[in-house]
C-alpha positions as a Markdown table, in Angstrom:
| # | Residue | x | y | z |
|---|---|---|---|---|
| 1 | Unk | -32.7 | -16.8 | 6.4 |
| 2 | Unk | -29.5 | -16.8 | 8.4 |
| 3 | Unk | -28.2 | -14.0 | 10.3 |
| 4 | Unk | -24.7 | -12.7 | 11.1 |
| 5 | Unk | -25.6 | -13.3 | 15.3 |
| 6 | Unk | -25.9 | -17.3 | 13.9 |
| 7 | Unk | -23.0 | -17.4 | 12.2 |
| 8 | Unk | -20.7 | -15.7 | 14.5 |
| 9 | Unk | -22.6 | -18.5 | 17.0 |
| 10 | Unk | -21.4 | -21.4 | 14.8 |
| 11 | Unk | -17.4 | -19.7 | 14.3 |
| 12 | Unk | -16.5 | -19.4 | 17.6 |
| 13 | Unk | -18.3 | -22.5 | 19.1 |
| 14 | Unk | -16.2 | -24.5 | 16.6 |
| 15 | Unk | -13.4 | -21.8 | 17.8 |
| 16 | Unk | -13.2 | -22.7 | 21.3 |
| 17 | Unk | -14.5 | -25.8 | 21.4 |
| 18 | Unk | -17.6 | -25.1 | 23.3 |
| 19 | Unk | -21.0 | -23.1 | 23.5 |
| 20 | Unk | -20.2 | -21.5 | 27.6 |
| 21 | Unk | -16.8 | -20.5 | 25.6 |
| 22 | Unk | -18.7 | -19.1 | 22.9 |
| 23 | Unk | -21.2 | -17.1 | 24.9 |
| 24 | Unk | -18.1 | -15.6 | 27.2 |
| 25 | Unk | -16.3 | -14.6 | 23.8 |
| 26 | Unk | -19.6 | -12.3 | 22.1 |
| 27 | Unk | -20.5 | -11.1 | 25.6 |
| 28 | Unk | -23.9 | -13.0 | 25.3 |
| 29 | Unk | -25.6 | -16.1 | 27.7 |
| 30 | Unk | -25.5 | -19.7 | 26.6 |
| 31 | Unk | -29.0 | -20.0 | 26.5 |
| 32 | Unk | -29.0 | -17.1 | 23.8 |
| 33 | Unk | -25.8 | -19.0 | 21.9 |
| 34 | Unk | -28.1 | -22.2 | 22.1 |
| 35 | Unk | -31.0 | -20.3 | 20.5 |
| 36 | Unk | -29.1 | -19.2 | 17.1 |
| 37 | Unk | -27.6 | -22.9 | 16.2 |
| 38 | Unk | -31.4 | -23.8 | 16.7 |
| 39 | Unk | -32.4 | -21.4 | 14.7 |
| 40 | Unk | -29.7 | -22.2 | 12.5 |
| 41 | Unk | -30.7 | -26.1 | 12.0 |
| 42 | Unk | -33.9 | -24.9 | 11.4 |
| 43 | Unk | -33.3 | -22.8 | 8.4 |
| 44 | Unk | -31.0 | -25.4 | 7.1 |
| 45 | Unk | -32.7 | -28.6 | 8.2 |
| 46 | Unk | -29.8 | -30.5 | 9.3 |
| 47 | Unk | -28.1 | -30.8 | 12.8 |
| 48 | Unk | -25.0 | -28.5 | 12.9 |
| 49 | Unk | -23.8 | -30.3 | 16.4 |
| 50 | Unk | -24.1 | -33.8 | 17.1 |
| 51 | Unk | -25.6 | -33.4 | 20.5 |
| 52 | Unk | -25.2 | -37.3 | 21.3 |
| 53 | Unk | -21.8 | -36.1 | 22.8 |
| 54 | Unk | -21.1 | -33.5 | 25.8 |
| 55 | Unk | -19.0 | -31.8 | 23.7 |
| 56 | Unk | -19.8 | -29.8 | 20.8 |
| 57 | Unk | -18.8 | -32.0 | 18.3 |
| 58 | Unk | -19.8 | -30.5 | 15.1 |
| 59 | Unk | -21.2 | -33.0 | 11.8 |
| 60 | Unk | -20.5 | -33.1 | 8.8 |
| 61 | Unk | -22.7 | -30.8 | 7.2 |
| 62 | Unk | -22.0 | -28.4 | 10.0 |
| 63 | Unk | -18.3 | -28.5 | 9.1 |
| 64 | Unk | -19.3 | -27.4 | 5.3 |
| 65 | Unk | -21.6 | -24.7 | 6.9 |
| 66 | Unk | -19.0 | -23.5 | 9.3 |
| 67 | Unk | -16.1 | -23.0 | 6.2 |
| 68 | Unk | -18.8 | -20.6 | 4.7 |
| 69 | Unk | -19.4 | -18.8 | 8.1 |
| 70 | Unk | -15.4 | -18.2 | 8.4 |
| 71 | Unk | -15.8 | -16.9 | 5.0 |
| 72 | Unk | -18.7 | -15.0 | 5.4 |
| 73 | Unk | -17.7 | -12.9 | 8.1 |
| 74 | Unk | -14.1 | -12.4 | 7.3 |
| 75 | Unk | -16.3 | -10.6 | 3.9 |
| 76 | Unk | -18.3 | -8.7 | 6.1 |
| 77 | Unk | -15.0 | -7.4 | 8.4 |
| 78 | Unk | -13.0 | -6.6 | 5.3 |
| 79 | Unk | -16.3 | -4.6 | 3.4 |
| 80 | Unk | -16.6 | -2.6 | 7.0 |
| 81 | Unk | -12.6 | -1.7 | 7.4 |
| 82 | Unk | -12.3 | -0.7 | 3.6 |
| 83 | Unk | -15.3 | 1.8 | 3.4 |
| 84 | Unk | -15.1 | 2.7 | 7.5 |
| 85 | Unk | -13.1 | 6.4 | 8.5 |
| 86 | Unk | -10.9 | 5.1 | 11.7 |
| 87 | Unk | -12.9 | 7.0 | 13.6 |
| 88 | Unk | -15.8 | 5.5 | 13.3 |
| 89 | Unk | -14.2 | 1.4 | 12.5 |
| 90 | Unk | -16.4 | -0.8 | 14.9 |
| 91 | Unk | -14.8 | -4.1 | 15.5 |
| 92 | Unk | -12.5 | -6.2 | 17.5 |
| 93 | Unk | -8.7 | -7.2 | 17.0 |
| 94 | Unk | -6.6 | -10.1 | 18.7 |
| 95 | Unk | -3.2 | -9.5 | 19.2 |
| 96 | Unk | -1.1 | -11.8 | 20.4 |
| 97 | Unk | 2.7 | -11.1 | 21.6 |
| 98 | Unk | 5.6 | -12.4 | 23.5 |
| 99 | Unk | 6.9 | -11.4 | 26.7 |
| 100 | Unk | 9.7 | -9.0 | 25.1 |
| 101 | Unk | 7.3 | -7.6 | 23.4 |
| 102 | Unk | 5.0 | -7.0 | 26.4 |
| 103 | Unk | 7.2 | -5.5 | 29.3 |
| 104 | Unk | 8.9 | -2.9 | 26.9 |
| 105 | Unk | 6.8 | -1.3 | 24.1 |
| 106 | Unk | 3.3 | -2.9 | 24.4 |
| 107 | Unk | 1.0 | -0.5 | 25.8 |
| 108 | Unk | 2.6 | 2.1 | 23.3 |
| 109 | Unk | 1.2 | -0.3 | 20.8 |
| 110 | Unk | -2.2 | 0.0 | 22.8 |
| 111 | Unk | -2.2 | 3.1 | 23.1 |
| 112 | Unk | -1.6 | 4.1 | 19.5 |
| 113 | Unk | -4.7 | 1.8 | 18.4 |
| 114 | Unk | -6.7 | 3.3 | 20.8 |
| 115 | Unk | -6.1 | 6.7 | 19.5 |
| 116 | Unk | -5.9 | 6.0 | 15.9 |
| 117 | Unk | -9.0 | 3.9 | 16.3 |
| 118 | Unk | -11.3 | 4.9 | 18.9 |
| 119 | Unk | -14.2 | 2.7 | 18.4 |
| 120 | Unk | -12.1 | -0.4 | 18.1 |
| 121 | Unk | -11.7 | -3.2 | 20.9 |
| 122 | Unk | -8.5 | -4.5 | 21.0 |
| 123 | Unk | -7.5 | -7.5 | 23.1 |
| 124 | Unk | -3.8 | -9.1 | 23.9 |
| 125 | Unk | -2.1 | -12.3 | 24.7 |
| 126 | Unk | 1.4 | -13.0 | 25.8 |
| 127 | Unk | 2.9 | -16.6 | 24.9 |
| 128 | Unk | 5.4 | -18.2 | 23.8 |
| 129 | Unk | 6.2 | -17.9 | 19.6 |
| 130 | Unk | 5.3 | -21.2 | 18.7 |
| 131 | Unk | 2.2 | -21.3 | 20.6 |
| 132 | Unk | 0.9 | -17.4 | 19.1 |
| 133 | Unk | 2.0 | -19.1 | 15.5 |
| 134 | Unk | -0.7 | -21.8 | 16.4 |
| 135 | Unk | -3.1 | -19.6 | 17.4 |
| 136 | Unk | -2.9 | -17.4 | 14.8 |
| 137 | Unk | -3.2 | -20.3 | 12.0 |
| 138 | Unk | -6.5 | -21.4 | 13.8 |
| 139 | Unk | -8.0 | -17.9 | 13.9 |
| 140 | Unk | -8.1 | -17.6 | 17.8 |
| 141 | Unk | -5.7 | -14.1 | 17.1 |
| 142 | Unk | -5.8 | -11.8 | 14.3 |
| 143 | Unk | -2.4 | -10.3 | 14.7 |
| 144 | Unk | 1.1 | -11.8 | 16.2 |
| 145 | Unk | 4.6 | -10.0 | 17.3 |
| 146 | Unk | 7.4 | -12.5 | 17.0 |
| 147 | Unk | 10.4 | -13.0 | 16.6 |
| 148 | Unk | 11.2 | -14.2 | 12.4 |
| 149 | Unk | 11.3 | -17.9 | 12.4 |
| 150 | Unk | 12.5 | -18.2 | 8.2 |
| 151 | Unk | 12.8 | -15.7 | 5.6 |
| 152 | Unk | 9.3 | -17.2 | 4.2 |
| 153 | Unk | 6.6 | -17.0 | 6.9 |
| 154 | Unk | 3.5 | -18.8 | 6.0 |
| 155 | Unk | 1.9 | -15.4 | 6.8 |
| 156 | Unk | 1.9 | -11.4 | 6.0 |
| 157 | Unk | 5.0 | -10.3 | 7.2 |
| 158 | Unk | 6.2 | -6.8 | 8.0 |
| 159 | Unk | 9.4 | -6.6 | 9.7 |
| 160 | Unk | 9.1 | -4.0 | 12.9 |
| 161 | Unk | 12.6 | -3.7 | 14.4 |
| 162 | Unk | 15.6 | -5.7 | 16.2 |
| 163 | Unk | 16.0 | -6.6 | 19.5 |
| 164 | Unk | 19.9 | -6.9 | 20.5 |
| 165 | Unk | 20.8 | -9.7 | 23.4 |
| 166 | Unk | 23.7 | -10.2 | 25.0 |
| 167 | Unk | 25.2 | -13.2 | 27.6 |
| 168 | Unk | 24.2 | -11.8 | 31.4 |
| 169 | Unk | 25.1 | -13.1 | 34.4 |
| 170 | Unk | 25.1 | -11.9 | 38.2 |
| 171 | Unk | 28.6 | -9.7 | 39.2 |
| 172 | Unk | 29.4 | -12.6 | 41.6 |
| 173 | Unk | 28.9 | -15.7 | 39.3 |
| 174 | Unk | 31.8 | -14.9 | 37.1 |
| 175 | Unk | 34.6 | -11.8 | 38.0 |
| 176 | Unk | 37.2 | -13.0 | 34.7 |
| 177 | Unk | 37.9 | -11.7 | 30.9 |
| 178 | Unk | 34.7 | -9.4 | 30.0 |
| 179 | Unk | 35.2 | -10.4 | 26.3 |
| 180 | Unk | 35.5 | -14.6 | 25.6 |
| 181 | Unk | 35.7 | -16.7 | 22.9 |
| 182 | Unk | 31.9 | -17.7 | 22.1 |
| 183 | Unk | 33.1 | -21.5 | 22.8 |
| 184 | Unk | 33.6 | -20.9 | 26.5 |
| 185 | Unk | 30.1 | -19.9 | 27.4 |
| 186 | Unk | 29.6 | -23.8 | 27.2 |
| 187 | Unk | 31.4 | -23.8 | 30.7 |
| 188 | Unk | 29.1 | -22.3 | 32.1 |
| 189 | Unk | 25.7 | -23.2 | 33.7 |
| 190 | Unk | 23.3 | -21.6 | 31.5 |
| 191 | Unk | 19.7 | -20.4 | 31.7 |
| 192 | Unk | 18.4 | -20.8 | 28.0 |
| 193 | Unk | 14.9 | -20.2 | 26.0 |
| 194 | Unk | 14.0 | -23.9 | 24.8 |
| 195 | Unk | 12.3 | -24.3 | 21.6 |
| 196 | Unk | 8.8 | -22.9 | 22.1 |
| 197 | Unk | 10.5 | -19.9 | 22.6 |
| 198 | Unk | 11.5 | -17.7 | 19.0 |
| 199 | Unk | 14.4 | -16.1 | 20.9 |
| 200 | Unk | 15.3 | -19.7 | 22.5 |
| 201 | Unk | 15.2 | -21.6 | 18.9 |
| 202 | Unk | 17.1 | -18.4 | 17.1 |
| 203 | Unk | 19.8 | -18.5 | 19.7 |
| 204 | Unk | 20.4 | -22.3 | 19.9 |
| 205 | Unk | 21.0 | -22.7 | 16.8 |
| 206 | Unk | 23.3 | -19.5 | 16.2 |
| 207 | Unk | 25.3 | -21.2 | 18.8 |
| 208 | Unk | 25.0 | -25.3 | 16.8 |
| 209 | Unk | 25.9 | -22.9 | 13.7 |
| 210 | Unk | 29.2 | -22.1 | 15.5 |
| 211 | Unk | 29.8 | -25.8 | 16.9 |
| 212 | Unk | 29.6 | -25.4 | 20.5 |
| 213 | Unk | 28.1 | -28.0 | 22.2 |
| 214 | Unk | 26.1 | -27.1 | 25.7 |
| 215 | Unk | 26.5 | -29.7 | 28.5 |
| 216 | Unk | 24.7 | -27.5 | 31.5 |
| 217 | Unk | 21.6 | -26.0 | 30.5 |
| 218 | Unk | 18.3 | -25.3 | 32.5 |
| 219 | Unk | 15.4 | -24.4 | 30.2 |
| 220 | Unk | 13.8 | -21.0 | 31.0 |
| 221 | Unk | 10.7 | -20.2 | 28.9 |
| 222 | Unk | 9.5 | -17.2 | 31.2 |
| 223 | Unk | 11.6 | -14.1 | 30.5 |
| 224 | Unk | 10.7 | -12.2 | 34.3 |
| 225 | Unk | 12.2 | -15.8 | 35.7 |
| 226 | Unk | 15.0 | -15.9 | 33.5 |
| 227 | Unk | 16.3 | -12.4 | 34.5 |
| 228 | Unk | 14.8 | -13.5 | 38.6 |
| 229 | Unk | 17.3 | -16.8 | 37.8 |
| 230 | Unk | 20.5 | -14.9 | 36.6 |
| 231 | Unk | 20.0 | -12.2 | 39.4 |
| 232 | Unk | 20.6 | -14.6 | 42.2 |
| 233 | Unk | 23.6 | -16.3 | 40.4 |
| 234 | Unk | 22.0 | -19.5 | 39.3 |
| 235 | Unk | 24.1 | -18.9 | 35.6 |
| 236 | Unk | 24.6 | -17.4 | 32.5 |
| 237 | Unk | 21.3 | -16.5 | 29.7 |
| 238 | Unk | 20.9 | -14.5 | 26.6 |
| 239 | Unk | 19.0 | -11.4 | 27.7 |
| 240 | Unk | 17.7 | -8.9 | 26.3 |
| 241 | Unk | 20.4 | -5.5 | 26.4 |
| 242 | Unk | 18.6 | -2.0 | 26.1 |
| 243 | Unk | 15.7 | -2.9 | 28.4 |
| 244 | Unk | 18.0 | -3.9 | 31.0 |
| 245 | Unk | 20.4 | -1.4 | 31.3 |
| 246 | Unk | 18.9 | 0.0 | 34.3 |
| 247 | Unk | 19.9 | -3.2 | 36.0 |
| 248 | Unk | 23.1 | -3.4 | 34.3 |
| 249 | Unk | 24.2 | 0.5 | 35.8 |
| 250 | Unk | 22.5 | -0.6 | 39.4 |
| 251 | Unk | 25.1 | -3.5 | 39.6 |
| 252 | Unk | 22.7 | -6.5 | 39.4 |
| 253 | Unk | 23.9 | -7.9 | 36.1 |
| 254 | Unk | 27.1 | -8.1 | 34.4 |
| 255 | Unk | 27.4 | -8.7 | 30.7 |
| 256 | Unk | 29.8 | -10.9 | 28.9 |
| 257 | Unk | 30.9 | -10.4 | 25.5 |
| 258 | Unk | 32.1 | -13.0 | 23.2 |
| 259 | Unk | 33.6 | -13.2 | 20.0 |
| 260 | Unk | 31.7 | -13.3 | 17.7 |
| 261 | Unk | 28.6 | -11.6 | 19.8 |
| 262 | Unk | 25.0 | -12.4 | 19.7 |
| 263 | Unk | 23.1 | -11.3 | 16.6 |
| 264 | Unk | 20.1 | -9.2 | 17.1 |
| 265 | Unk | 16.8 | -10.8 | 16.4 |
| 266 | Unk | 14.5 | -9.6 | 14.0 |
| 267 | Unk | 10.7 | -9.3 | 15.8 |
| 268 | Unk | 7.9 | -9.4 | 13.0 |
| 269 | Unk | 3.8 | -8.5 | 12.9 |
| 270 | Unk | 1.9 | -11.3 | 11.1 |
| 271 | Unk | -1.1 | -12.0 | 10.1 |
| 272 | Unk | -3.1 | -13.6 | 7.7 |
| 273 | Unk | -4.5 | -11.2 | 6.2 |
| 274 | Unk | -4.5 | -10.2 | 1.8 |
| 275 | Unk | -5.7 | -6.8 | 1.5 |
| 276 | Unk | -3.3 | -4.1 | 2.8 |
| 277 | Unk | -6.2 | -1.7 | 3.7 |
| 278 | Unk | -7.5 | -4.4 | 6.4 |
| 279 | Unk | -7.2 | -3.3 | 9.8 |
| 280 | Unk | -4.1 | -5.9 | 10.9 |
| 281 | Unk | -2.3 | -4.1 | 8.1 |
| 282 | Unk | -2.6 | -0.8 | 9.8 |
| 283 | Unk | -1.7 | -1.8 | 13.5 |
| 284 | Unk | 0.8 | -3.9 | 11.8 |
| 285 | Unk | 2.3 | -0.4 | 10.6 |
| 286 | Unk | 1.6 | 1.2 | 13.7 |
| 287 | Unk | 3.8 | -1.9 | 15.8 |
| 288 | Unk | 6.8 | -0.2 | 13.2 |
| 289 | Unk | 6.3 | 3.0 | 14.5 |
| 290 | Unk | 5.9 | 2.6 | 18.4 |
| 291 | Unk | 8.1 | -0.7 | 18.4 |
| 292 | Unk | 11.3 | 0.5 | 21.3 |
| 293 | Unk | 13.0 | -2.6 | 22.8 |
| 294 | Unk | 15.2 | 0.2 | 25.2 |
| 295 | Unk | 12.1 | 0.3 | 27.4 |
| 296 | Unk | 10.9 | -1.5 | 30.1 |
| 297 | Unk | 7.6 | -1.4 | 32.3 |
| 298 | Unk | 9.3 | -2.6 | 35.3 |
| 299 | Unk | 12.4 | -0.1 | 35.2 |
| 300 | Unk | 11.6 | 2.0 | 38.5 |
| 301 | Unk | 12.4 | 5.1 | 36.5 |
| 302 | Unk | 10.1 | 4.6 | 33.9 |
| 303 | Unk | 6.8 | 4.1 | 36.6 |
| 304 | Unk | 8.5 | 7.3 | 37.9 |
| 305 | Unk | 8.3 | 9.1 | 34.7 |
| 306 | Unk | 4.8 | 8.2 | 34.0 |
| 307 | Unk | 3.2 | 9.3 | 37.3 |
C-alpha cells in the first residue's frame, strides 16, 4: 500500500523539478525523498522516474500516478479544513502577492492568519502578476493578490479593494500646470510597469484606450526602484497615491493631475479552489478585511508607531 509521505514525495518532485527541491520543500533529506518513490515503484511495479537522465524526468506511467497523487491529497486537505475548528487546522498555505501588496498591508494579512489560525504555516512570495498567475495554475501557490486582469478570471475571484495611482514626478523635474490634459504626459520621460506587471498592462492600455501614443518610456518592473527613479528626477510614473503621501507632504514627490485621471485598480484574491469552506476561501475573506493601500512599511512614521 501507498502512503500519503509517498505521494506528497511524487507531487512536489514533479513540482519543482527535482528530488533536493523536494526534500527542502517537506523539511525532509534526499535520501529519505529517494526512499518513498522506491517504495513507491515497488508497490506499483513500474518506474515512476526514468533515472537514465540527471533530471527527474518522470514516465509515463508515473505521470498517470502523479494526476491521482494531486488528486489524492487536494481530497485529503479539503476533508481536514471542512471538519477541522481553526484552532486546531494543521496545514500549510502559499500566498503569493505583488509588491503593492507587500509594502503596505501584508503582514496585516499575516498577522490575521496567524491569529485566526494558529496551527497553520503560511508562506509568501512577491512577483510580478503574470508570473504569480503562472504559479498559481501549476500549483507552486495556493492563493494570489493581484491586480484583475478581465472580468472572467480563470480562477475563484473575490474582489478585496482599489488601489488609486496617480502621475508622480520629483518637484524639480516639472514646476508647470498641476492639472494637464492626459495627452501631454506623452512629453514626458516616463518610468512605466511593462507587461509582466498587472498595474503596468492595466495602465498601458487605459492610456492606448485614450490614443496617446508614448515615445520615451523606460520599463520599471520593481515598484521600490520606480519610486528610487522618480525621486532623483529621472521622469514621470504611475504610483501608487495613499501609501505615498508621506513623501508627497515631505516634498519628495509632486503629483500631476490629468484630465481624465488614472482609474483605480481593482486588486483580487484567487485561487483555485471550489468549496467555499476551504481554507484559501477564508484568508481570501480575511485579505477583504485587512486589505489598506494608505499604508506603507517603509513610511518612517509607521516603524515609529509600531515600536
Amino acid at each position: 500500500m501507498f502512503t500519503f509521505k509517498q505521494m506528497e514525495a511524487l507531487y512536489w518532485i514533479v513540482q519543482l523539478g527535482s528530488f533536493e527541491a523536494a526534500a527542502g520543500k517537506l523539511n525532509s533529506s534526499q535520501s529519505a525523498i529517494s526512499k518513498r518513490i522506491h517504495e513507491l515503484e515497488s508497490a506499483f511495479d513500474f518506474a515512476v522516474f526514468d533515472r537514465t537522465s540527471r533530471t527527474a524526468r518522470i514516465t509515463e506511467k508515473g505521470s498517470e500516478l502523479f494526476e491521482y497523487a494531486k488528486e489524492l491529497l487536494g481530497r485529503r486537505d479539503e476533508i481536514v479544513e471542512r471538519v477541522s475548528a481553526n484552532e486546531v487546522l494543521l496545514r500549510r498555505i502559499r500566498i503569493g502577492v505583488t509588491e503593492l501588496t507587500a509594502l503596505t498591508w501584508l503582514p496585516n494579512l499575516i498577522s490575521a492568519i496567524r491569529a485566526e489560525y494558529p496551527k497553520v504555516i503560511v508562506e509568501a512570495e512577491v512577483d510580478l502578476g503574470t508570473t504569480l498567475r503562472e504559479r498559481l495554475a501549476a500549483d507552486i501557490v495556493d492563493l494570489i493578490i493581484v491586480p484583475e486582469a478581465s472580468s472572467s478570471e480563470r480562477f475563484a475571484s473575490v474582489p478585496v479593494g482599489k488601489a488609486e495611482h496617480a502621475w508622480m514626478c520629483s518637484p524639480s523635474r516639472y514646476a508647470g500646470k498641476s492639472t494637464i490634459p492626459l495627452a501631454e504626459i506623452a512629453q514626458f520621460p516616463l518610468l512605466l510597469q511593462g507587461n509582466l506587471s498587472g498595474a503596468g498592462l492595466f495602465y498601458a492600455r487605459f492610456l492606448s484606450e485614450h490614443g496617446v501614443s508614448l515615445a520615451k518610456v523606460l520599463t520599471v518592473n520593481n515598484l521600490v526602484a520606480q519610486v528610487g527613479l522618480t525621486v532623483s528626477g529621472m521622469g514621470i510614473s504611475h504610483l501608487p497615491k495613499s501609501c505615498l503621501n508621506y513623501m508627497i507632504s515631505a516634498g519628495a514627490l509632486k503629483i500631476i493631475r490629468t484630465r481624465p485621471a488614472l482609474p483605480p485598480i481593482q486588486y483580487v484574491a484567487l485561487h483555485r479552489g471550489e468549496h467555499t469552506y476551504s481554507l484559501c476561501n477564508q484568508v481570501s475573506q480575511l485579505a477583504v478585511k485587512y486589505c489598506d493601500f494608505s499604508v506603507n512599511i517603509l513610511d518612517p512614521r509607521a516603524i515609529q508607531s509600531a515600536s
